[in-house]
C-alpha positions in Angstrom: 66.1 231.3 126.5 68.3 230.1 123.4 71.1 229.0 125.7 68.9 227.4 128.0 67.3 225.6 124.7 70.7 224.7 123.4 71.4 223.0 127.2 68.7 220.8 127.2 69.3 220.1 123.5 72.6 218.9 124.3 71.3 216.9 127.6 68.7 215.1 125.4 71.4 213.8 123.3 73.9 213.2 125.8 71.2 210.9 127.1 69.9 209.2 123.6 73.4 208.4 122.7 75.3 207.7 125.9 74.8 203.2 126.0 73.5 202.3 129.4 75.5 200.2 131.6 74.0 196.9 130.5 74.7 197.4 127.1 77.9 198.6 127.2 78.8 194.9 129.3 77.3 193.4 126.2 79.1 194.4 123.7 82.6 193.8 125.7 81.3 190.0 126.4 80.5 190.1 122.8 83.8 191.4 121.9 85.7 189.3 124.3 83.3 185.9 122.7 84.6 187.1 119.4 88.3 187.3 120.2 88.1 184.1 121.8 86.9 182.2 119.1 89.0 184.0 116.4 92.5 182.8 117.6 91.2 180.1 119.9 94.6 180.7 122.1 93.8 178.4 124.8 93.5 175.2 122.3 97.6 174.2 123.5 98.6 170.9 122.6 98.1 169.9 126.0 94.8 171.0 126.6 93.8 168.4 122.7 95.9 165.8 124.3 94.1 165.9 127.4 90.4 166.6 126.6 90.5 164.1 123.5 92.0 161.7 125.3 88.9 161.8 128.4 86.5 161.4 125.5 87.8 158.7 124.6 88.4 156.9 127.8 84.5 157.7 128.2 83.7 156.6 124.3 85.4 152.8 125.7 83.7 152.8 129.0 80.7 153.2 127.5 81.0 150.9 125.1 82.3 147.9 127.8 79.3 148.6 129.6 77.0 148.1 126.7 79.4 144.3 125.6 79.2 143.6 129.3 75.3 143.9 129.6 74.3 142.5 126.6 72.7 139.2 126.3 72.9 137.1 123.5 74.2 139.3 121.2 71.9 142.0 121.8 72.2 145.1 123.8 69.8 146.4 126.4 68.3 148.8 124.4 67.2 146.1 121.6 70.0 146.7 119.1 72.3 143.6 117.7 75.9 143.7 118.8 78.0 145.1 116.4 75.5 147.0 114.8 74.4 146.9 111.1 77.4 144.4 110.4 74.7 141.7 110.9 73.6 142.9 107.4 76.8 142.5 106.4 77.0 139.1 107.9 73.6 138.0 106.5 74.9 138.8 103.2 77.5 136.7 103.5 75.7 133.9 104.7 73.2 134.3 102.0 75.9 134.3 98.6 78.2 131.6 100.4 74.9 129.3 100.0 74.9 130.5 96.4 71.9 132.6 96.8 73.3 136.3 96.7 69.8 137.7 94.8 68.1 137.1 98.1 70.0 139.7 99.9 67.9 142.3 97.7 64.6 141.1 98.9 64.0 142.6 102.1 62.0 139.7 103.9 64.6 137.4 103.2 67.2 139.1 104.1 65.1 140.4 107.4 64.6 136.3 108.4 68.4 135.8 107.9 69.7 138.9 110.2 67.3 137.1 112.9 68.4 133.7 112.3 72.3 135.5 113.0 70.7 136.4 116.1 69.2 134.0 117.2 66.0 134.6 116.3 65.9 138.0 117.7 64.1 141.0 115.8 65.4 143.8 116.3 64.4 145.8 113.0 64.9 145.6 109.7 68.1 146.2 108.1 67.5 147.1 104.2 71.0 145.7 102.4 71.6 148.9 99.5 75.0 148.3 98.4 75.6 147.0 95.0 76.5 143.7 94.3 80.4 144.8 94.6 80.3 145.2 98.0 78.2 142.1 98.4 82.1 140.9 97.0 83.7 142.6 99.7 82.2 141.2 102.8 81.9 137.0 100.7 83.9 135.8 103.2 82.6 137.4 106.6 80.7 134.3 107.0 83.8 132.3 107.1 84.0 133.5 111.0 81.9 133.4 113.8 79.5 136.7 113.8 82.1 138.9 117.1 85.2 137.9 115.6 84.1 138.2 111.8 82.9 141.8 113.0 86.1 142.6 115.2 88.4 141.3 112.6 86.7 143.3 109.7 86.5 146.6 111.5 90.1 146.2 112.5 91.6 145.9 109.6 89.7 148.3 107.8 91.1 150.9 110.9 94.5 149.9 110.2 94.1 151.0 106.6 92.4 154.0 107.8 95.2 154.7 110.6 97.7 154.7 107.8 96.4 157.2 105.3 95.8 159.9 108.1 99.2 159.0 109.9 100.4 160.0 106.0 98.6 163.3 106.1 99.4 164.2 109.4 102.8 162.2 110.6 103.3 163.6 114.0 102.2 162.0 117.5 99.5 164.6 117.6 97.9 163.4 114.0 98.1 159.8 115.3 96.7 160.9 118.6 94.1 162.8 117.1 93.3 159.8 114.4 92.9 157.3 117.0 90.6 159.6 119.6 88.6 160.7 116.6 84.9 160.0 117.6 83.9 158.6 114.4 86.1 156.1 115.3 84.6 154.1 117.5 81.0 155.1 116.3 82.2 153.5 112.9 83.2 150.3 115.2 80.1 150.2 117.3 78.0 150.3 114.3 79.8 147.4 112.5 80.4 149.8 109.4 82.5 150.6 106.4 83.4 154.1 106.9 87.1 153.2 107.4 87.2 151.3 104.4 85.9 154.3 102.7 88.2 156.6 104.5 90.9 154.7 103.2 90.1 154.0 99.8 89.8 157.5 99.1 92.3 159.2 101.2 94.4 156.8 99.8 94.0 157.1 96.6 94.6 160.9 97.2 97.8 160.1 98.5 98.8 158.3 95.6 97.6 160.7 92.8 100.9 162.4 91.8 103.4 160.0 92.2 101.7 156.6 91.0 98.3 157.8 89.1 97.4 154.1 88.0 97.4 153.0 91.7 95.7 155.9 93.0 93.3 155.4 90.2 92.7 151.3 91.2 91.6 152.2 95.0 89.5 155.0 93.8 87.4 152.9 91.4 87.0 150.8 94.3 84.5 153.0 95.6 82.4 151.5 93.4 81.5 149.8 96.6 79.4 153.1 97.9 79.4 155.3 94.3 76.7 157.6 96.0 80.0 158.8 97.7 82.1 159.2 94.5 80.1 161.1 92.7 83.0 164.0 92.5 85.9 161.8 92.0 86.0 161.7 88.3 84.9 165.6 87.8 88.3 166.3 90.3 90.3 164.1 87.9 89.1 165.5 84.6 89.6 169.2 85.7 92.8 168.5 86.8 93.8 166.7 83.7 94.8 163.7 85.4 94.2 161.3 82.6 95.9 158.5 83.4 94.3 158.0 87.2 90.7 158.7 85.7 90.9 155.9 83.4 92.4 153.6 85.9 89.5 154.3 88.3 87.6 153.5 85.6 88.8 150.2 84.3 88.9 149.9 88.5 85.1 150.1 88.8 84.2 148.7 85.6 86.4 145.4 86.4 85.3 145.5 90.1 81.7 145.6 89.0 82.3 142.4 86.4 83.9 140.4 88.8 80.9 140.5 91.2 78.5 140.0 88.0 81.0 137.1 87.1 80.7 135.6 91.2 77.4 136.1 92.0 75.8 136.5 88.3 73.6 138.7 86.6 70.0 138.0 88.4 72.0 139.6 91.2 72.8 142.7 89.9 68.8 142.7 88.4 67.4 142.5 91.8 69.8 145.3 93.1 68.9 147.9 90.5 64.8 145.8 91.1 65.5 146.9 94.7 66.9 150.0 94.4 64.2 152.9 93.4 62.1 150.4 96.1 64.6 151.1 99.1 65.0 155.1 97.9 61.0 155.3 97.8 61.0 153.8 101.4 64.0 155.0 103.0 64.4 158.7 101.4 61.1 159.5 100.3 58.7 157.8 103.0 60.7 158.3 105.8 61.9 154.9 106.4 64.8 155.8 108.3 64.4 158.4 110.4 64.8 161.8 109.3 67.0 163.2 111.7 69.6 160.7 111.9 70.4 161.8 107.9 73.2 164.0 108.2 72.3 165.6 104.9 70.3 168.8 104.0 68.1 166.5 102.5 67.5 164.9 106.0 67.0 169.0 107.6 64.4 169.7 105.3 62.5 166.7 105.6 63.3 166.5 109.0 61.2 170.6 109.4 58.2 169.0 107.2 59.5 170.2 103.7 58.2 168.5 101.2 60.5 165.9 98.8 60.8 168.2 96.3 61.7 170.5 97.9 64.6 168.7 99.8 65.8 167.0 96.4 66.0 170.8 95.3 67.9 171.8 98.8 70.5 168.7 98.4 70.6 169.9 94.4 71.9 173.4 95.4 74.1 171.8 97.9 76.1 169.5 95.6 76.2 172.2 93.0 78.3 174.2 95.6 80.8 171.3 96.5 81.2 170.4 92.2 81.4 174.5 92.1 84.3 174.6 94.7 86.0 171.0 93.5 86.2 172.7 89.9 87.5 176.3 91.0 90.3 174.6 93.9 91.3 171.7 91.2 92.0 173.4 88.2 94.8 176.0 90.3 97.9 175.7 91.0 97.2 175.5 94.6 98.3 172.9 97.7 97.4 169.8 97.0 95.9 169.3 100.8 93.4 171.9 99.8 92.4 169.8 96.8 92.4 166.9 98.5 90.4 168.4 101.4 88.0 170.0 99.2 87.0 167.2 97.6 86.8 165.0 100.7 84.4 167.1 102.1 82.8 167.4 98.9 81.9 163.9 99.1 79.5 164.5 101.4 77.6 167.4 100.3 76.4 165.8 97.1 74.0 162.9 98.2 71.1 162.5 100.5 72.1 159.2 101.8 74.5 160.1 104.2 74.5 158.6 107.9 76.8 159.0 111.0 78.8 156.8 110.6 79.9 158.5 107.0 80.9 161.3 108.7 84.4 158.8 109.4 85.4 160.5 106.3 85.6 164.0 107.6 89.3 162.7 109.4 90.5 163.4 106.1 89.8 166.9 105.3 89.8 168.1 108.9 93.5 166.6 108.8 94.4 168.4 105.7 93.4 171.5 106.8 95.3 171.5 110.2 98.0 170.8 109.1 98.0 173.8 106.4 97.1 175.7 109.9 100.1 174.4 111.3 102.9 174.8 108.4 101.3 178.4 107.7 99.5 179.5 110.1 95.7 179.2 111.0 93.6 182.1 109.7 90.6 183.4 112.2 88.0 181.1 113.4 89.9 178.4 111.6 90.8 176.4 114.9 87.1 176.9 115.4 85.8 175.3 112.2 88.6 171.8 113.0 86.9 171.7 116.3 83.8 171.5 115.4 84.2 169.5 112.5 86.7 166.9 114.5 83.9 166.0 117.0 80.5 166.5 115.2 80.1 162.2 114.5 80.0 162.7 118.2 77.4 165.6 118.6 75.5 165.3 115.2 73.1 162.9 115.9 71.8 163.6 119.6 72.1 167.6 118.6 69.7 167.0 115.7 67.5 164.6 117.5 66.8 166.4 120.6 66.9 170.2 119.1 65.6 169.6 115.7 68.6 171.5 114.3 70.7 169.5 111.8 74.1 170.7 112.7 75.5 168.1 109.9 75.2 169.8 106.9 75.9 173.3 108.7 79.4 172.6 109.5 80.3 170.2 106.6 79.1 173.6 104.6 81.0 175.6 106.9 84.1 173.4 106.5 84.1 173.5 102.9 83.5 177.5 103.1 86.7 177.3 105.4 88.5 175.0 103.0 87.8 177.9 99.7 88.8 180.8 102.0 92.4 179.3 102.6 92.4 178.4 99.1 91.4 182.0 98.2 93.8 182.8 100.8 96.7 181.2 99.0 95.6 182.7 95.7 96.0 186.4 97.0 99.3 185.7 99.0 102.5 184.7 98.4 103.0 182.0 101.0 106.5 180.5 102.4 106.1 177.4 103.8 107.7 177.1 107.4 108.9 174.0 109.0 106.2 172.7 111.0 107.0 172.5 114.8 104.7 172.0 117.9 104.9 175.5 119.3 102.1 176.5 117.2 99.9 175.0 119.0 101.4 176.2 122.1 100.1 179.4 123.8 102.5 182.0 123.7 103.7 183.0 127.2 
């Protein structure tokens, strides 16, 4: 009887603990999964070549079609060629006539896009920017509206081209710059996310070796300072005096040469206008919930309340100043710092829209090519993929599955960015000369 009772004992558990077949295929998919996103083997230089390349080839083709069927300046689907540059445009129109105050009251503004139109309403188009940018795009109006718009976005790619063919100078970076989707979302859209790109990669560039020019295009940011916000905190912890106070005598003489142009009722109906358009646009929903790329945008977006989703983008930014403060005051690669705080510069406000995700070239650049001098650490390959084609995905992924993918991976980038830096901290690295192998599978 006991041997018998010790038998069945040891059936029982033989049974209880052997997995069943179904499992056991489970865990080896999951395992398999696992593997294959941690090195991400199959990424070959090729394979980037070729797939960014059909993207853009389809980004282009699309984007014919849309020129080729639109009708007097506006698309099919209702929205103005070149996208929001008609605000832009309007603005110009309005301070060439000596009336740049106008551009802050929305009806008047609103009757001016049309009149760019041709008396077509498609919306209205709510001109935030302070009255320095209104400097910036003066003389659009000097040009008819397509080649004002062409013109504008062009050269504002060429400056963007050039920082990123700095961070990364190989054919890949280039490549990679050029078929980056944000790219021709930025140019479709008739927006200043190159300009931004440039000004602040740029100015990156330049920190080390000429401070006082680095600190000139970073105080032009000025232009868009809900995007700057970390700029001076990077500077003061790492003690680089002399660029902080040039980006300040930047923004302080960039801001008094537009009061000097355009006078000071202008600035008076900007900061008039401004708790207006963030009562209307944040607070009220103006602008549609899910096309904010924020955390802000995600909580609103589920039905939070705006407390709540002031408190949500609060804890956010505190975690990008957290990480800008613990990467900038080391000793460590400049890339990381300069990545850090590039993606930084997107976690801190609410406001941020698609085509601000332009700036994400820089720190998905910087980061890559640490991958490629040292070698990528797991999931890394993961994290630039994602974050190299989410202008592309963000928006319809939100949209369509209510899940605001945005902030996940600029969170997960910057979580990326810390544990290289941490990375760097515990190890003793030796640079390697880059070469293209690493991206090559081994055979």
């Amino acid at each position: 009887m006991d041997s018998r009772g010790n038998i069945n004992t040891v059936r029982e558990s033989i049974v209880v603990t052997t997995p069943t077949l179904a499992h056991s295929r489970l865990l080896r998919l999951v395992h398999g999964l696992t593997g294959w996103l941690r090195d991400f083997s199959w990424l070959t230089r090729q394979r980037v070549t070729f797939y960014s390349g059909v993207l853009l080839a389809a980004y282009l083709v699309a984007a014919i079609c849309q020129l080729a069927n639109s009708h007097h300046l506006i698309f099919e689907s209702g929205l103005c060629v070149g996208g929001d540059f008609v605000d832009s445009y309007a603005a110009s129109i309005a301070a060439l006539k000596g009336d740049p105050a106008s551009v802050y009251d929305v009806h008047r503004q609103h009757v001016q896009q049309a009149a760019v139109m041709g008396g077509k309403d498609f919306g209205v188009l709510v001109f935030s920017y302070p009255p320095t940018y209104l400097l910036i795009v003066l003389p659009l109006a000097m040009l008819p509206f397509v080649a004002s718009w062409v013109l504008f976005e062009t050269a504002t790619l060429a400056g963007y081209l050039a920082v990123l063919g700095r961070i990364a100078p190989i054919p890949l970076g280039y490549w990679l710059a050029i078929t980056f989707p944000g790219v021709i979302i930025n140019f479709m859209c008739g927006q200043n996310g190159f300009l931004t790109t440039a000004l602040i990669g740029g100015g990156l560039l330049l920190l080390n070796r000429w401070p006082l020019l680095a600190g000139f295009l970073l105080g032009l940011m000025a232009y868009k300072p809900h995007l700057a916000i970390l700029i001076p905190l990077a500077l003061i912890v790492a003690r680089q005096w002399r660029a902080l106070i040039a980006t300040a005598v930047s923004a302080i003489l960039f801001a008094a040469t537009s009061l000097g142009v355009f006078g000071p009722s202008t600035w008076r109906a900007f900061f008039g206008n401004l708790a207006i358009t963030q009562k209307i646009v944040l607070d009220q929903g103006g602008i549609n919930f899910p096309t904010l790329q924020s955390i802000f945008g995600a909580v609103r977006m589920w039905g939070g309340s705006v407390d709540v989703a002031y408190m949500s983008q609060a804890v956010v930014a505190i975690y990008a100043a957290c990480a800008v403060v613990w990467v900038w005051q080391s000793t460590r690669p400049f890339a990381l710092k300069a990545a850090t705080l590039a993606v930084g510069c997107l976690m801190v406000s609410p406001y941020l829209l698609q085509y601000d995700l332009v700036l994400l070239a820089l720190p998905t650049a910087w980061l890559a090519m640490e991958g490629f001098e040292k070698g990528f650490l797991p999931y890394e390959k993961v994290v630039l993929v994602l974050s190299w084609i989410l202008p592309r995905i963000s928006e319809p992924v939100t949209m369509t599955s209510k899940i605001p993918i945005a902030p996940i991976v600029i969170i997960i980038l910057m979580t990326a960015i810390l544990r290289r830096s941490s990375h760097c901290e515990a190890v003793d690295y030796q640079p390697q000369p880059f070469h293209l192998a690493h991206l090559e599978t081994p055979a």
